[in-house]
Structures are given as C-alpha cells and as structure tokens.
Backbone as CSV, one residue per row, in Angstrom:
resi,resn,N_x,N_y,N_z,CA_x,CA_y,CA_z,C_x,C_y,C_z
1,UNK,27.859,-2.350,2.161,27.278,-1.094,2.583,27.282,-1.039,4.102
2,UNK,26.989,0.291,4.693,27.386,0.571,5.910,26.394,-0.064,6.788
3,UNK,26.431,-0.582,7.764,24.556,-1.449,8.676,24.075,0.364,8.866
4,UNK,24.960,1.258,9.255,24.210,2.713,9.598,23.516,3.339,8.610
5,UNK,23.513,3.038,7.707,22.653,3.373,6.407,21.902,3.077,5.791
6,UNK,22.246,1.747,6.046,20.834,0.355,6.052,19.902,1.018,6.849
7,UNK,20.298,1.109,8.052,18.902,1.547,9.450,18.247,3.134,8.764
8,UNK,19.367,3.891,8.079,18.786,5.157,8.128,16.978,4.690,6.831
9,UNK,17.912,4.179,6.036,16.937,3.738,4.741,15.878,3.316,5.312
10,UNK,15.654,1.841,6.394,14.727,1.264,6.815,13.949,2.640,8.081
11,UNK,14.301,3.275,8.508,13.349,4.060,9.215,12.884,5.135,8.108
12,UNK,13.732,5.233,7.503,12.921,6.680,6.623,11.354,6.261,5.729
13,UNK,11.663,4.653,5.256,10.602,4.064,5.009,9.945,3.542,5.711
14,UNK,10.361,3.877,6.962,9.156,2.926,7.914,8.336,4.715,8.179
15,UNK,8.931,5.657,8.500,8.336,6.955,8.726,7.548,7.022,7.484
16,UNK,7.810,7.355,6.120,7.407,7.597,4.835,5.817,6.829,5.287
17,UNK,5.811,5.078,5.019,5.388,4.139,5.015,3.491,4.966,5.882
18,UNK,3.992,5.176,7.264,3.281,5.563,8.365,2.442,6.723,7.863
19,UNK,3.035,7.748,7.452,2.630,8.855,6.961,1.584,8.715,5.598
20,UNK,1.783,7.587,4.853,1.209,7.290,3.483,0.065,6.678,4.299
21,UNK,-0.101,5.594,4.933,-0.972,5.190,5.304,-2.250,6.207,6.569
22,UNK,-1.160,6.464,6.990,-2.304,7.793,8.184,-3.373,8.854,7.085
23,UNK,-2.333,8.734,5.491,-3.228,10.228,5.073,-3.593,9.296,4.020
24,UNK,-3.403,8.119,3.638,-4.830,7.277,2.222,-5.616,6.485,2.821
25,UNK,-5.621,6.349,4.717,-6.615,5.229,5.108,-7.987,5.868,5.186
26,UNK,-7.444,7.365,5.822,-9.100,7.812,6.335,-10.077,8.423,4.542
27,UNK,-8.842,8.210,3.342,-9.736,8.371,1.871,-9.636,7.515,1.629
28,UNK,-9.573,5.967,1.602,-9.841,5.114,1.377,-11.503,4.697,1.981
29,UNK,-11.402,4.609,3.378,-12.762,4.212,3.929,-13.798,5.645,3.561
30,UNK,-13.248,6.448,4.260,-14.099,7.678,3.437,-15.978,7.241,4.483
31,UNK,-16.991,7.514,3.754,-17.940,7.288,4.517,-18.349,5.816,4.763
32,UNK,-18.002,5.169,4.263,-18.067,3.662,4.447,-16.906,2.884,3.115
33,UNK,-16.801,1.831,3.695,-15.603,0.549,2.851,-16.089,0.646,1.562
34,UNK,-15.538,0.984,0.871,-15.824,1.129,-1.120,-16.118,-0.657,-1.512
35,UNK,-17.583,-0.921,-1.830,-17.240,-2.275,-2.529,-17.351,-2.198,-4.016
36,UNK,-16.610,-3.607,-4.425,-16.485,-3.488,-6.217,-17.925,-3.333,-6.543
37,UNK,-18.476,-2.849,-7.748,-19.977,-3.152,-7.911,-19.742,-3.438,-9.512
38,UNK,-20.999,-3.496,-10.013,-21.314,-3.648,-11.484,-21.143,-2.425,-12.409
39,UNK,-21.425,-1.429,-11.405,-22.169,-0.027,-12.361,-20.523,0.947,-12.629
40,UNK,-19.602,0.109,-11.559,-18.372,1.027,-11.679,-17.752,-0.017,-12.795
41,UNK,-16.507,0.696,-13.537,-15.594,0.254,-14.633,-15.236,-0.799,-14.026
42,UNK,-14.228,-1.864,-14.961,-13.075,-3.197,-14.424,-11.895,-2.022,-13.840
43,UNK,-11.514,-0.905,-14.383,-10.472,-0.403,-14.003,-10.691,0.053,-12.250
44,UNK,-11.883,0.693,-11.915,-12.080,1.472,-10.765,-12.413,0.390,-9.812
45,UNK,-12.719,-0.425,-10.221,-12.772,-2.420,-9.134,-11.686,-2.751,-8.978
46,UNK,-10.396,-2.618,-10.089,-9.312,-3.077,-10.051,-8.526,-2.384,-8.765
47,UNK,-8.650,-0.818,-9.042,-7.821,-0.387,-8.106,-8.275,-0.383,-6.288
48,UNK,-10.005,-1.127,-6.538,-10.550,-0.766,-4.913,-10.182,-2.700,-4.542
49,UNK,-9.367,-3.493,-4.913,-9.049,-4.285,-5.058,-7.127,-4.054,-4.576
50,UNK,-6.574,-3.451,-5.344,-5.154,-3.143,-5.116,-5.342,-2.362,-3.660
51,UNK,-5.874,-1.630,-3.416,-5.862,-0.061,-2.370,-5.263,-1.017,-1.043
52,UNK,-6.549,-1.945,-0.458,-6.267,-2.949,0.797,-5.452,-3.311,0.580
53,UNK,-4.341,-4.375,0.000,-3.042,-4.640,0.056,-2.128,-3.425,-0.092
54,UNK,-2.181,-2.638,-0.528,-1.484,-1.230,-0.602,-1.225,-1.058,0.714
55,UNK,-2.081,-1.551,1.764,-2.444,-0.640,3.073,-1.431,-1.453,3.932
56,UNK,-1.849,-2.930,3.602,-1.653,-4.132,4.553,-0.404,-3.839,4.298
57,UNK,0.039,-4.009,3.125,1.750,-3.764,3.283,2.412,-2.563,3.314
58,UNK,2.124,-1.554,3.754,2.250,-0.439,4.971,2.380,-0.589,5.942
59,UNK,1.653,-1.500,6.483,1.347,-2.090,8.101,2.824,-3.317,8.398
60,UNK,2.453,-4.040,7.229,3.303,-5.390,7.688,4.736,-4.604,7.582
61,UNK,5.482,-3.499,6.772,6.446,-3.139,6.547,7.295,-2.650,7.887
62,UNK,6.744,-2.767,9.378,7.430,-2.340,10.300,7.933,-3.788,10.653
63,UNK,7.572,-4.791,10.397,7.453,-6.172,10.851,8.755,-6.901,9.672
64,UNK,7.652,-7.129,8.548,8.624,-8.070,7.575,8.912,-6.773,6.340
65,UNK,9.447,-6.755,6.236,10.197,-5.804,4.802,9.730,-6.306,3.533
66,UNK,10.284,-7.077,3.437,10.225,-8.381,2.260,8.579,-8.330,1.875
67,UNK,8.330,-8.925,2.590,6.903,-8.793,2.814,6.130,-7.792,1.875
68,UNK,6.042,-6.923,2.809,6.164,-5.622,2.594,6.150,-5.089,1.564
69,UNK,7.296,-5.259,0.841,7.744,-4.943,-0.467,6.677,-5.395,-1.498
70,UNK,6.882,-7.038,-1.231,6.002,-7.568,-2.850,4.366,-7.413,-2.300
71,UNK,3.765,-6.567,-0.719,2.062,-6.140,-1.165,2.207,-4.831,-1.666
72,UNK,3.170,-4.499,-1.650,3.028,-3.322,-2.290,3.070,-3.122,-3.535
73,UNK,4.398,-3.826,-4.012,4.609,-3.056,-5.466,4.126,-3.910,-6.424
74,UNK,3.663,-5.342,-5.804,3.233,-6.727,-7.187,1.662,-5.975,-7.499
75,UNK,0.786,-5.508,-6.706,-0.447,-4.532,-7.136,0.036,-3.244,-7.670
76,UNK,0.493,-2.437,-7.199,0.703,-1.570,-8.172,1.255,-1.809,-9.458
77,UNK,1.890,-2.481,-9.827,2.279,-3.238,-10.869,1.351,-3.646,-11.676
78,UNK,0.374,-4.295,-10.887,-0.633,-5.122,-11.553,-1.788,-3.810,-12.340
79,UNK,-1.645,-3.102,-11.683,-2.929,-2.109,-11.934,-2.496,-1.366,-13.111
80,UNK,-1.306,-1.156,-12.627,-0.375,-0.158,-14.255,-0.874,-0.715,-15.208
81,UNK,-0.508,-2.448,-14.975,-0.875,-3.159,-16.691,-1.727,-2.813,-17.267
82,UNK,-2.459,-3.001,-16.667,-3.935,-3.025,-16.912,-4.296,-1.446,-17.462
C-alpha cells in the first residue's frame, strides 16, 4: 500500500480520535468523576470502568497506535460480552 495513504488513514484517525474525545470527556466527568457504586447495575459499573480506557486510548493514539488500538477496542469488546 501507498506510505500516502497510510498517513491519510493515520491523521483522519488521529482528527476522528480528537474530536471523540473533546465531545465524551466533558459527558463523561459531567459534574464530578462517576464512581462504580452498589446501588447502580454490574452492567452500568462495567461501562464507567471501560469509558477511562476508552479515553486513555484516544490520547495515547497520537503517540503509539498499537497501543491505542487494543485500549480501545479490547473494552469495548469486553462490555459487548457482557
């Protein structure tokens, strides 16, 4: 494959990436950091559990790719199962 198409792919996801995180960080924290509790489901702990790595590998994705990749999609993955 072409390296010029490689780069187009890696910025469009590094833009995408930026944009996902600018508009789920400030509903994520919201009025304060969501902690797991008792009174919420295993499912709604599960996902305030996935969300932070969701984020981190947003962040790390300008850096390591790879990276990147498996905080992202090994939680979402995980949460589907479930």
């Amino acid at each position: 494959m072409n390296k010029y198409y490689v780069n187009i792919v890696k910025w469009i996801a590094r833009i995408s990436g930026t944009l996902m995180l600018v508009l789920f960080f400030p509903f994520y924290v919201g009025y304060g950091l969501p902690i797991p509790s008792m009174s919420m489901t295993f499912f709604e702990n599960l996902w305030l559990v996935i969300m932070p790595l969701f984020l981190t590998g947003l962040l790390i994705g300008w850096k390591w790719e790879k990276t990147a990749g498996f905080l992202i999609t090994i939680p979402i993955i995980t949460g589907f199962l479930f």
